[in-house]
C-alpha positions in Angstrom: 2.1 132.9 92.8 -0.3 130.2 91.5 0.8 131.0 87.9 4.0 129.9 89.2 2.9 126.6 91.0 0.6 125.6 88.1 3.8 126.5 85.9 5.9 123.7 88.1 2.7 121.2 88.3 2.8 121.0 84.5 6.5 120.8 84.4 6.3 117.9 86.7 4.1 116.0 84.5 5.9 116.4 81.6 8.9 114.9 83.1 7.0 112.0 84.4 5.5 111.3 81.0 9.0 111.6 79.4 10.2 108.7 82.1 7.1 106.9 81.3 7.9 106.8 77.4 11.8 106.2 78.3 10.3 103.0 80.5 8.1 101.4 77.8 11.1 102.0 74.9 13.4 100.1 76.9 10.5 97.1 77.3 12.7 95.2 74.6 15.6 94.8 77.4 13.5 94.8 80.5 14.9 91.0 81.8 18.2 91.6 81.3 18.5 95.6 82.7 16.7 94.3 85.3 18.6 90.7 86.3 22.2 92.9 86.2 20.6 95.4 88.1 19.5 93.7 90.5 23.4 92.3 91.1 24.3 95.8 91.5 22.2 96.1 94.3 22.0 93.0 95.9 25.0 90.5 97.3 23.0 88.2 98.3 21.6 86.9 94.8 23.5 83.6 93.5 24.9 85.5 90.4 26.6 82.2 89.4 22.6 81.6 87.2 23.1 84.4 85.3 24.9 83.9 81.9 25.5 87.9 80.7 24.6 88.5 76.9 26.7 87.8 74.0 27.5 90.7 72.1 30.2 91.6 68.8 31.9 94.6 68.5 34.4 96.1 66.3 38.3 96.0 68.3 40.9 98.8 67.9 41.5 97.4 64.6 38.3 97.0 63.1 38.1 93.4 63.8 35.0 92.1 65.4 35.5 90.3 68.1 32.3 88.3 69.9 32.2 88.2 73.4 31.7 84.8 73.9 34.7 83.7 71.8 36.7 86.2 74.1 35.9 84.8 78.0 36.3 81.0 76.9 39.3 79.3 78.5 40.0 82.5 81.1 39.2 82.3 84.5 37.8 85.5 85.1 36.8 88.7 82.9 35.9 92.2 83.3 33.6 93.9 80.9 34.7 97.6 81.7 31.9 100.6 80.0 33.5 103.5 79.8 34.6 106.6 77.4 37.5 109.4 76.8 35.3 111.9 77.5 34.1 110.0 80.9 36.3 112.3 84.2 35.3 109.5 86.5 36.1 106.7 84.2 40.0 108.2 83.3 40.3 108.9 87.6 39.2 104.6 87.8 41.5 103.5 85.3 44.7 103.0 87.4 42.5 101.0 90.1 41.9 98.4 86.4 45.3 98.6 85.4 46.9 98.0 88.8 44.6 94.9 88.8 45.5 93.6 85.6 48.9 94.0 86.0 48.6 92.0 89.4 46.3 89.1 88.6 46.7 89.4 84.7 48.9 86.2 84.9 46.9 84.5 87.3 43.7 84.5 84.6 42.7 88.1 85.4 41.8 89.9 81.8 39.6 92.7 80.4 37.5 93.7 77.4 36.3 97.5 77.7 33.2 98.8 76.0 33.5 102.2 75.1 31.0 104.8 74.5 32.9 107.1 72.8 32.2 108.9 69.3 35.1 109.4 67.4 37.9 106.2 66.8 40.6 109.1 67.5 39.4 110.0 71.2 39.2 106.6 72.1 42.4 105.6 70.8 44.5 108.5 72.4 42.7 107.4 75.6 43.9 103.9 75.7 47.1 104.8 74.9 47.2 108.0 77.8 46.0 105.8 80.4 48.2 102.7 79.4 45.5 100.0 78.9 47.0 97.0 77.7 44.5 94.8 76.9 41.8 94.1 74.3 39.0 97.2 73.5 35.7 97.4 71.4 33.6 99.7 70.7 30.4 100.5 67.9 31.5 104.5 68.3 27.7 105.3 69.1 27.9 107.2 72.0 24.5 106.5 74.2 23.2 105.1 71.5 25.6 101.7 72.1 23.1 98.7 71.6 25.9 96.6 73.7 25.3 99.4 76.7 21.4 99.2 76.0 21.8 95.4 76.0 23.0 95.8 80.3 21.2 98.3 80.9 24.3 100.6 81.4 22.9 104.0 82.3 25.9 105.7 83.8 30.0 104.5 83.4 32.2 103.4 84.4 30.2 100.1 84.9 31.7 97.3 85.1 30.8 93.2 85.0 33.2 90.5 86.7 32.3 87.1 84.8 33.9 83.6 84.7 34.9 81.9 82.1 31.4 80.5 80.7 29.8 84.0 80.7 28.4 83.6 84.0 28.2 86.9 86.4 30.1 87.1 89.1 29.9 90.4 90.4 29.1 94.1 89.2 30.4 97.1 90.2 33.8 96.7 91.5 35.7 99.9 91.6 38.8 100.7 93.7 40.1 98.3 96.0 37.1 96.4 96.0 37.8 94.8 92.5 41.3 93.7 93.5 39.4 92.4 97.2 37.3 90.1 94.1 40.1 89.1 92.2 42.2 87.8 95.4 39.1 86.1 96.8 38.4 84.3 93.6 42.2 84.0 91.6 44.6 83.0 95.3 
């Protein structure tokens, strides 16, 4: 018996060292994990001060495409995370494409990160799920510096910004993103 809790006490500390050294690794994008995560869990911050980070990534064709360049002149964007292999992100992807196909011509559009590996996966998963509208990816898996960048630990995440980069909302899944999208787009 006290082999056995001495055996968990040990096992315990390891894990919170291993958090410890996850925690000072990530040091590099402490403000901005922490600024989007605190949108995620709080409605009541003016998120209309926070500008989200630029990023480039590769599209479907190999084309980089910046960020930045992408949201100017729309009225609203989501940045969708997600990946092939991702169950929950495949059973939220007819909640996006019902939106885009409602408020897409209103000023409603989309550019999904995805964590996937391999080009192929991702590709047959756009064109399965039927979404029509602009993808990038770097193919790293976890290892996506654009994921590291906001702090996107588990997908599908999503960011609602307007059309100077400015966060609007984070989040929205289900009917809650097409609650957004009416509030802000009718």
């Amino acid at each position: 018996m006290k082999k056995n809790i001495i055996y968990y006490l040990i096992v315990l500390v390891l894990m919170f060292s291993c958090n410890t050294r996850q925690e000072q690794n990530n040091t590099k994008h402490n403000d901005v994990d922490s600024t989007l995560k605190q949108e995620k869990t709080s409605s009541t911050q003016n998120t209309q001060d926070i500008v989200v980070p630029d990023f480039t990534a590769n599209d479907i064709d190999g084309i980089p495409l910046k960020l930045s360049n992408f949201y100017k002149g729309k009225k609203v964007v989501l940045i969708d995370f997600w990946a092939s292999w991702c169950g929950p992100c495949r059973m939220e992807n007819p909640n996006v494409v019902a939106a885009y196909q409602k408020y897409h011509s209103k000023g409603f559009d989309i550019i999904s990160v995805s964590l996937d590996k391999t080009k192929e996966a991702w590709l047959a998963a756009i064109k399965e799920d039927k979404l029509n509208w602009t993808h990038v990816s770097e193919l790293k898996y976890w290892n996506s510096e654009i994921a590291k960048q906001y702090g996107v630990q588990s997908i599908p995440t999503n960011f609602l910004i307007d059309g100077n980069g400015k966060l609007i909302a984070a989040e929205l899944r289900g009917l809650d993103l097409e609650i957004k999208l009416k509030e802000i787009l009718n």
